[in-house]
C-alpha positions in Angstrom: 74.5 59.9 65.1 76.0 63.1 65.7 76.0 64.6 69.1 77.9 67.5 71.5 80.8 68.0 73.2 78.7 69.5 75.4 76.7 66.5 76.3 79.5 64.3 76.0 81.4 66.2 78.8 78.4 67.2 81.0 76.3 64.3 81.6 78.9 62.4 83.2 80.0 65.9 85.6 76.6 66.0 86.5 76.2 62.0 87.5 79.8 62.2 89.8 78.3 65.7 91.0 74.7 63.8 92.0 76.3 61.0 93.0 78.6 63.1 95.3 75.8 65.1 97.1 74.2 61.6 97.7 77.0 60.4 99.3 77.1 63.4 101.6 73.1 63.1 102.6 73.9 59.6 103.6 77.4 60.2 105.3 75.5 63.2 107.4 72.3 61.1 108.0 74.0 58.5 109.7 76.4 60.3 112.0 73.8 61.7 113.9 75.1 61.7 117.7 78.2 63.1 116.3 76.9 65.7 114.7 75.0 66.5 117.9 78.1 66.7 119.8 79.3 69.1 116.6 76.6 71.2 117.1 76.6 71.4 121.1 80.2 72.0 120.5 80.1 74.8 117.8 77.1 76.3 119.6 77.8 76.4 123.3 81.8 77.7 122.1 80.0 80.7 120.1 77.7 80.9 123.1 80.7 81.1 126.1 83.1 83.4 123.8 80.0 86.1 122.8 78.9 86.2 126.4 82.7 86.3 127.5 83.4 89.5 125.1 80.2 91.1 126.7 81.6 90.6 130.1 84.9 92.4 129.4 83.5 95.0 127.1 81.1 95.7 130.2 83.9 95.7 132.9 86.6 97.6 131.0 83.6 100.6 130.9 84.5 101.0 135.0 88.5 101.5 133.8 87.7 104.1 131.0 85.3 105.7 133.6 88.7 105.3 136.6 90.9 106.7 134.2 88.9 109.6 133.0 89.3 110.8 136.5 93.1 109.9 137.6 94.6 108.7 134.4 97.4 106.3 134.6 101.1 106.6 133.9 102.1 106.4 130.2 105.4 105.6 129.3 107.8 106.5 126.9 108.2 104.2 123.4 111.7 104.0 124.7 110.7 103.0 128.1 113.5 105.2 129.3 111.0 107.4 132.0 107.1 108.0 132.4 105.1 110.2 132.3 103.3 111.1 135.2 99.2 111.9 134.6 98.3 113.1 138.2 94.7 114.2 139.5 93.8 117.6 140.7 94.6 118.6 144.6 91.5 120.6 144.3 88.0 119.1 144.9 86.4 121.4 142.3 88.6 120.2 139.2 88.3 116.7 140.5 84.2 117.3 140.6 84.9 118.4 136.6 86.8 115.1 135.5 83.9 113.4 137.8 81.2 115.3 135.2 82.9 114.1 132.0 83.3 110.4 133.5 79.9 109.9 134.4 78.5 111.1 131.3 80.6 108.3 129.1 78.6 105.5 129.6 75.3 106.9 131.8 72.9 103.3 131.6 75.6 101.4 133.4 78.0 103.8 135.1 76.2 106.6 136.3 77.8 107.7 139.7 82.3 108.1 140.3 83.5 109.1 143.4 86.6 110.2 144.9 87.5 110.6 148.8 90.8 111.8 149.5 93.1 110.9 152.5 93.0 114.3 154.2 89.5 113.6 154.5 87.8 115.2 151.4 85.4 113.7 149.1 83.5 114.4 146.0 81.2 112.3 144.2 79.2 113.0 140.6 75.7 110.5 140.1 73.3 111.0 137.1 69.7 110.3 138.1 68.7 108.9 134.8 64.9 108.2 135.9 64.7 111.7 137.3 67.0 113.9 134.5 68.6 115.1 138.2 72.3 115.2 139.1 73.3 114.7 142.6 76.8 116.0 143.8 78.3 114.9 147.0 80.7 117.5 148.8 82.7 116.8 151.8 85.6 119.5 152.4 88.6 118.1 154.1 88.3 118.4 157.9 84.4 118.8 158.2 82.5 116.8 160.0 79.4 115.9 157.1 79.1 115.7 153.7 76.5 117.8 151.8 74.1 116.6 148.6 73.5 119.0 146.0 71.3 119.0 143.1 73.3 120.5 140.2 72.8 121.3 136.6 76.6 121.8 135.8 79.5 121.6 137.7 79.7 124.0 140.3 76.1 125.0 139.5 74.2 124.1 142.7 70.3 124.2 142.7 69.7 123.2 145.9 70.5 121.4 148.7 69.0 118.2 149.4 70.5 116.0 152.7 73.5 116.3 154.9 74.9 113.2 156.8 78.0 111.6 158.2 79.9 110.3 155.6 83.9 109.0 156.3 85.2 107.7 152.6 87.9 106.4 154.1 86.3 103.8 156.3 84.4 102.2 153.0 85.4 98.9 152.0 86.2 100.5 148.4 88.8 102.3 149.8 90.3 100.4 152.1 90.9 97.4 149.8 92.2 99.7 146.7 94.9 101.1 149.5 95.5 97.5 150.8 96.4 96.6 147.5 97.5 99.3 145.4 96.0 98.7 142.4 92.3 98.4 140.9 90.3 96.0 142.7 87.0 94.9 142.6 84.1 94.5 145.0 81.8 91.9 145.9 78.6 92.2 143.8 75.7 93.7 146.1 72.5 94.6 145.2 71.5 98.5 145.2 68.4 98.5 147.6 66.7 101.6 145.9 66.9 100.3 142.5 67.2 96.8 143.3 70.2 96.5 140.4 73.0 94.1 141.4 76.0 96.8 141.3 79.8 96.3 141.7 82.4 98.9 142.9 86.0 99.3 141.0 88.2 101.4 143.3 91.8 102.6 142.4 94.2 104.4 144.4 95.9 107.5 143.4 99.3 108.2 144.4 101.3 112.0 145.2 103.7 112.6 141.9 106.6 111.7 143.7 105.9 108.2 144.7 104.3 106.2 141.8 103.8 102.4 141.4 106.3 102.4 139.2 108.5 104.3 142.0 107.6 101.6 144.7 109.4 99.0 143.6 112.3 100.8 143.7 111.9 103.2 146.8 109.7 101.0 148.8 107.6 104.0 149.7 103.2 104.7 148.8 102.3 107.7 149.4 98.7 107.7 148.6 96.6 111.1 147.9 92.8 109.0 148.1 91.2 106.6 145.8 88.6 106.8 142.8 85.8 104.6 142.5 82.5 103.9 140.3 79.8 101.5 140.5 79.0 99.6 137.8 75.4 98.8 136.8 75.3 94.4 135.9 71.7 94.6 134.9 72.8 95.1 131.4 74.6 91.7 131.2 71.2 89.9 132.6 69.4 91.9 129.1 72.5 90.4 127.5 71.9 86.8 128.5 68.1 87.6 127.6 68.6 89.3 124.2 70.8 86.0 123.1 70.0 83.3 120.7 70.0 80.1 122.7 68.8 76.7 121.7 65.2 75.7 122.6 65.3 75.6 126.7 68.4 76.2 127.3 69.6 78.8 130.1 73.2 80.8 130.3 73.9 82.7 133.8 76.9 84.2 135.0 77.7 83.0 138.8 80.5 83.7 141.3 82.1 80.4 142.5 80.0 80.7 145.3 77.3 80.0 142.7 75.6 83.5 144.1 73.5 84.7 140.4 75.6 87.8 138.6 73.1 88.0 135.6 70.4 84.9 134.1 68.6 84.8 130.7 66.1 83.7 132.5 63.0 85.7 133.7 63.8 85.7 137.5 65.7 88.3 139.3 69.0 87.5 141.4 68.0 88.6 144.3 65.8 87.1 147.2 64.1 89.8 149.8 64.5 89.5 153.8 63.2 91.9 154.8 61.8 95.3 154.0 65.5 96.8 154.5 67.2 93.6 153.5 67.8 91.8 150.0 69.9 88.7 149.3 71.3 87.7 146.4 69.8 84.6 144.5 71.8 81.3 144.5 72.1 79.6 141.5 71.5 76.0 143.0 68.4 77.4 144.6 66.5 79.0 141.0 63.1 77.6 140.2 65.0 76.6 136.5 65.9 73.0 137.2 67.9 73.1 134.4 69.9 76.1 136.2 69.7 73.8 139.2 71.2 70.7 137.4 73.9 73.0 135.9 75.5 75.0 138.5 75.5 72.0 140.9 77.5 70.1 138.5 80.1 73.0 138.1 80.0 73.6 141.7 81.5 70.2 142.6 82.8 69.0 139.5 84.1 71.5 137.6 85.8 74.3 139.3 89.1 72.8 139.6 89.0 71.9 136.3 88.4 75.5 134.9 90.7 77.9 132.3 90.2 81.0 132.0 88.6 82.2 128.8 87.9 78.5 127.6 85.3 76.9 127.6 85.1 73.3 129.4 81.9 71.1 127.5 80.3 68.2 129.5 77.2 66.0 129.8 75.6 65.6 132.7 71.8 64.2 133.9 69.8 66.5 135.0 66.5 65.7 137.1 64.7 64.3 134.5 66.9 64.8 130.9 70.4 64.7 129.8 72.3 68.2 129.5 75.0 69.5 127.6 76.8 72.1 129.9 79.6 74.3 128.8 81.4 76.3 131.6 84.2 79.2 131.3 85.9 80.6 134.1 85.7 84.7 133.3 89.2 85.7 135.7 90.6 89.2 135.3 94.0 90.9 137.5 91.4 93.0 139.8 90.1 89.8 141.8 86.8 88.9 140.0 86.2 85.3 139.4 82.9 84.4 138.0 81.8 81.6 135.5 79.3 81.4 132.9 77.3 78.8 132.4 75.4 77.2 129.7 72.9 74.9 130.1 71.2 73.0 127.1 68.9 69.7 126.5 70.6 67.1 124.7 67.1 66.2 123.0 67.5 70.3 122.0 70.5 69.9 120.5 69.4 66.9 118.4 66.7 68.7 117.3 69.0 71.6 116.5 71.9 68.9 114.5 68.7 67.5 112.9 68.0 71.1 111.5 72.2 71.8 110.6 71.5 68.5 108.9 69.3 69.3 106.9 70.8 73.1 106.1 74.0 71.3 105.8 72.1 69.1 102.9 70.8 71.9 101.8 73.7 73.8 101.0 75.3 70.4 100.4 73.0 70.3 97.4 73.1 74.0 96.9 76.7 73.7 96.0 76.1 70.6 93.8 74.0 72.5 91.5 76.1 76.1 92.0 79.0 73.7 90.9 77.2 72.1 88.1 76.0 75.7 86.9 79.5 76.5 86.6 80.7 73.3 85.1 77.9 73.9 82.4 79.1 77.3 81.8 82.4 76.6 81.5 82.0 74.1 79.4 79.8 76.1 77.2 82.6 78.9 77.2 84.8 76.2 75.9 82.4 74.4 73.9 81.6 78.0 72.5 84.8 78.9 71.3 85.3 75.3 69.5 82.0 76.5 67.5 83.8 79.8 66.7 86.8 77.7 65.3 84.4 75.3 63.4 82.4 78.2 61.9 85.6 80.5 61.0 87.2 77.4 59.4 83.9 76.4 57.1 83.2 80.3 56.7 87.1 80.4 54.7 85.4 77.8 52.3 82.4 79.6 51.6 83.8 83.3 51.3 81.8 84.8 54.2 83.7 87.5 55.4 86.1 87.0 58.6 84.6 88.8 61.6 87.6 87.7 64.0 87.4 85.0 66.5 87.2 87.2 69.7 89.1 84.3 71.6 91.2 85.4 74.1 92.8 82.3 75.9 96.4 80.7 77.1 95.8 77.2 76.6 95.5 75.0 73.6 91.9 76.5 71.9 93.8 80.1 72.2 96.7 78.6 70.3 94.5 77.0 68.1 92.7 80.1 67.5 95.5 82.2 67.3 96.9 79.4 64.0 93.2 79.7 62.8 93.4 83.5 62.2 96.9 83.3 61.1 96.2 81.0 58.4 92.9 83.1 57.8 95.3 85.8 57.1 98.0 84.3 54.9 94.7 82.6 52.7 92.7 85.6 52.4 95.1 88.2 52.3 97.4 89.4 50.3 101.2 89.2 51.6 102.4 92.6 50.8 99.7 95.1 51.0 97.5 93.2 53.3 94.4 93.7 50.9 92.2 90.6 49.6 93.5 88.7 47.1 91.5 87.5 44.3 89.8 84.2 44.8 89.1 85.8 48.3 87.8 88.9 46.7 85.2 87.1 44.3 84.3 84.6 46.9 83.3 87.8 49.2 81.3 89.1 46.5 79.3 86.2 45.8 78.5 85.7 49.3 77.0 89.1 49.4 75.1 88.5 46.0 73.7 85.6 48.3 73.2 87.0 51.5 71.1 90.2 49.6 67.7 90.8 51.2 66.0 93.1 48.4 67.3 94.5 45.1 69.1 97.5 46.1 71.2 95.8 48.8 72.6 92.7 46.3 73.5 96.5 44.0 77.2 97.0 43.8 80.1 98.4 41.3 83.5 97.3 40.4 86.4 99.7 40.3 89.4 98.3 38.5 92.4 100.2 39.0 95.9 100.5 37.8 98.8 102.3 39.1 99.8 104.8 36.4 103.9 105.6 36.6 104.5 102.9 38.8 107.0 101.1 36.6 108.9 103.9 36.0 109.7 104.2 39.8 110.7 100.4 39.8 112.8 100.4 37.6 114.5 103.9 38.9 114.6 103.0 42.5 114.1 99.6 42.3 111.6 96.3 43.6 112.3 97.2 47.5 111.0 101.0 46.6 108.2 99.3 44.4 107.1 97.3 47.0 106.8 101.0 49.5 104.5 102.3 46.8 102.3 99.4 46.4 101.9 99.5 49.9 101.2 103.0 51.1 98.8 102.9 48.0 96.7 100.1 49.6 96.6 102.1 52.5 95.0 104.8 51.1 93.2 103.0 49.1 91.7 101.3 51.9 91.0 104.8 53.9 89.2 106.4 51.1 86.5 103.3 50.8 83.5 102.7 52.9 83.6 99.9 55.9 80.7 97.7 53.8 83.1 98.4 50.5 86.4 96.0 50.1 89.6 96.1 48.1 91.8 93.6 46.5 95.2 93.2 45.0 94.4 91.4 41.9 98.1 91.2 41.0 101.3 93.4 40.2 99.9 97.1 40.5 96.3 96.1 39.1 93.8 96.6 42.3 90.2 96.1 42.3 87.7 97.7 44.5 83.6 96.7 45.7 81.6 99.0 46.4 78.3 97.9 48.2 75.1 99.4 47.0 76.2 101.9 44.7 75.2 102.5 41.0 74.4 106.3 41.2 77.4 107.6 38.2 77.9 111.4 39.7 79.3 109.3 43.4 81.4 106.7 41.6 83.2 109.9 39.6 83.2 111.8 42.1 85.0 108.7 44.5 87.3 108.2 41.9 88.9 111.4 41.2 89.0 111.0 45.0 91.0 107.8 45.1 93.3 109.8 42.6 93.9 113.0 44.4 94.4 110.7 47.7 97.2 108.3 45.4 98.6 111.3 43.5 100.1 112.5 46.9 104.1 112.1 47.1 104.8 108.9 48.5 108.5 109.1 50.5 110.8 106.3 49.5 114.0 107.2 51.6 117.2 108.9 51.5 115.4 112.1 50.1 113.3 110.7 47.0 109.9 111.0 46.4 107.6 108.8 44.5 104.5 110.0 41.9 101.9 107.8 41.0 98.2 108.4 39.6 95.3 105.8 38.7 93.7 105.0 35.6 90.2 103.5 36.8 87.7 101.4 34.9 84.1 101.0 35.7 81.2 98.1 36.0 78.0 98.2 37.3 76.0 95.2 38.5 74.0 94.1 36.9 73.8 96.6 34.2 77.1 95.2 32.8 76.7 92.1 33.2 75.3 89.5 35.5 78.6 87.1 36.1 81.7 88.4 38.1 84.0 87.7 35.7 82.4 89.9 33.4 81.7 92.5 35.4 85.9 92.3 35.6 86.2 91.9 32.3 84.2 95.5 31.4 86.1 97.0 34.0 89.4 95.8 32.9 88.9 97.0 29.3 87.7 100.0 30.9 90.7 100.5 33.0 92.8 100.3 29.7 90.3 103.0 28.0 90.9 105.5 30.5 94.8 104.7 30.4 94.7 105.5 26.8 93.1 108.4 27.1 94.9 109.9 30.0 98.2 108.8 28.8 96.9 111.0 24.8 96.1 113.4 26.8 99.8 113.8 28.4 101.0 113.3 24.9 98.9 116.0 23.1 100.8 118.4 26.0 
């Protein structure tokens, strides 16, 4: 029974490729407390690095907003000498840097500060809710400060308060000159908008005496300190905004588990009194979850802590098992908070259950996109054998050869590439690479057969044969013969039509089919055209020139006759007519 390559080389690809993605369903179904610990693993990581980023990205705002003020030192790429960025003596230019820095990043650093050590002190805060500006001016020596509502810098509006103000008694700028460098405050909570807040202060040395200067001279010499507080709300819209599994909690504590920020609904604060808030403890949220988690860091896991990695554990909580993931979030200015993740095991199953099945899904997805491709491939391939196949019967039956159209290194390309070689040498003949006879008749007949009404199966023989041709063989010889027979296929082929086709039938005897026609006045008029094209000089080297003409005999199908080898016959004995008469002709003059 005859069948496909196809089939034959599918069907089994498909059964291993079925066989395959059932073996996977099965593996996956079974390993399914591994694949929780997969999932709490992959999850809570993606969860502790995205809520890490936000952190720095949120804490390196209060360093762009520092250094917009009293930019740092920048050295040299040949780290030969600094250059030294210093900030203005005068209060009024600082106040101008203080504009531009507090309108960088207005939702979460909306007020910078500077106080001087002779006693001066500016300060620049944007009062978002109100579209107000409040300016704080203390000149060095005086005994208040005064606030100013402002449009612009050094546009005052009006005055609003005056109090007692000494910058240099704050706890921002006594710890930034204690340690003389950035350095953060404790997180407090802003009683007026109730927004946990933290302070990054930075001192800011005279030109002569640097940091980089101290280590070698020994000697600070500090010219005051610039500060801004730093809104932590957003983090706790953060934690909120983020995709967690089904109960689970992330907060942000400080070891001393006090709340920083909380996906959860509750705010980190606790009030006293109506002048007094404290901030919320962790181990003290209504979440028992939360409860549950930053216990267990609290006395378990703080030791045990890197910074930036993430530290995965399960641990019972009150009434469930929980898979906690803790990272210890350390930077150079002092802070050291860790966030916390907090997620029912029973979650996470659920969750693996559902990568499970995605992870079957795509599983199986990719079993099917593979077998798509297998099938396409191997009907690329199975496509070009049929080309072969159909080229090799079609050089049996005479059907004209349309070229394979395979393009391919391995063995079907070479095979293709024989296949259209040999189609070639059989079809073709050698020298003039025109159709030889057998090839010539077999084309015709296929036409006859192929012929949809009675004009189109119409066509007429021209039988042709080179007139003076002989004579320049024998002058110039066979290799100067062989130029003429050539270049006279050539144009033989570029007068004709693409449906039309020529042949070498043999010495200098050609034969040419032309498709459809039977009207006398073209086939004259083609044929002194064929002459006028073959009675141009034909250059055969070293200065000589070769002449040639045609002598052209006519048959019409099916007026002349209804077989092709009558049709040849007519147009033979034609052929030899005309050369008669043409060559009389010459002799008469």
């Amino acid at each position: 029974m005859k069948t496909s390559l196809l089939r034959i080389f599918f069907i089994p690809f498909l059964i291993l490729m079925m066989s395959l993605a059932a073996m996977i369903s099965w593996v996956l179904y079974r390993s399914g407390e591994d694949v929780t610990d997969a999932v709490a693993q992959k999850t809570l990581d993606a969860i502790s690095y995205r809520i890490q980023g936000n952190v720095e990205r949120h804490l390196s705002s209060a360093h762009v907003i520092l250094n917009a003020v009293a930019p740092e030192s920048l050295a040299m790429a040949d780290k030969q000498f600094r250059i030294r960025l210093t900030i203005p003596g005068d209060l009024s230019q600082i106040e101008e840097r203080l504009w531009i820095a507090t309108g960088l990043f207005p939702e979460i650093n909306h007020l910078a500060y500077f106080g001087a050590e002779d006693g001066g002190f500016v300060s620049v805060k944007r009062m978002l809710s109100h579209g107000l500006v409040e300016v704080r001016y203390r000149q060095p020596g005086a005994s208040e400060s005064h606030v100013y509502s402002m449009s612009g810098p050094h546009q005052k509006i009006a005055l609003l308060r005056s109090d007692q103000f000494e910058a240099k008694q704050r706890p921002w700028y006594v710890n930034a000159v204690q340690q003389g460098k950035p350095c953060w405050s404790q997180v407090y909570i802003d009683f007026t908008s109730q927004v946990p807040l933290l302070t990054l202060s930075k001192p800011v040395y005279r030109p002569a005496h640097t940091p980089a200067d101290n280590a070698q001279s020994g000697a600070v010499e500090v010219t005051g300190v610039v500060a801004t507080d730093l809104s932590l709300k957003q983090l706790t819209i953060f934690l909120q905004k983020m995709p967690l599994p089904i109960n689970g909690v992330a907060f942000i504590m400080e070891k001393s588990d006090e709340l920083v920020a909380t996906s959860l609904s509750e705010i980190p604060y606790t009030r006293v009194n109506d002048t007094t808030l404290k901030r919320q403890a962790a181990t003290e949220s209504v979440s028992a979850i939360m409860r549950a988690g930053a216990r267990h860091v609290r006395q378990n896991m703080m030791n045990l802590l890197t910074p930036g990695k993430p530290l995965l554990q399960i641990i019972e909580g009150e009434q469930q098992q929980l898979q906690l993931a803790a990272t210890l979030l350390k930077n150079d200015e002092g802070l050291q908070w860790v966030s916390v993740i907090v997620v029912p095991r029973a979650s996470l199953r659920v969750e693996s259950n559902s990568m499970t099945t995605r992870s079957m899904f795509l599983g199986w997805s990719v079993i099917l996109l593979m077998c798509g491709i297998g099938y396409a491939i191997l009907r690329w391939t199975v496509a070009d054998i049929h080309k072969l196949a159909d080229a090799a019967r079609n050089i049996g039956t005479g059907e004209p050869f349309q070229g394979l159209n395979i393009h391919r290194q391995d063995e079907i390309g070479v095979l293709a590439e024989s296949l259209q070689d040999m189609e070639k040498h059989l079809r073709t003949d050698a020298l003039t690479q025109l159709l030889n006879r057998d090839t010539f008749i077999s084309q015709i007949d296929f036409k006859r057969r192929r012929a949809t009404d009675q004009q189109d199966g119409q066509f007429t023989l021209l039988y042709m044969d080179l007139d003076h041709f002989k004579a320049i063989n024998d002058a110039f010889g066979h290799a100067a013969g062989d130029m003429v027979l050539v270049e006279a296929a050539k144009r033989l082929r570029s007068t004709i039509r693409k449906d039309d086709a020529a042949a070498r039938f043999g010495g200098d005897e050609f034969v040419v089919y032309l498709h459809g026609v039977q009207d006398i006045a073209f086939i004259k008029q083609l044929c002194n055209k064929i002459r006028e094209k073959l009675e141009a000089p034909i250059d055969l080297g070293s200065g000589h020139a070769g002449y040639i003409s045609a002598s052209i005999g006519v048959a019409i199908y099916p007026v002349d006759g209804q077989e092709i080898d009558i049709l040849l016959r007519v147009a033979d004995g034609r052929m030899f007519d005309e050369k008669k008469r043409r060559k009389a002709e010459v002799d008469a003059h």
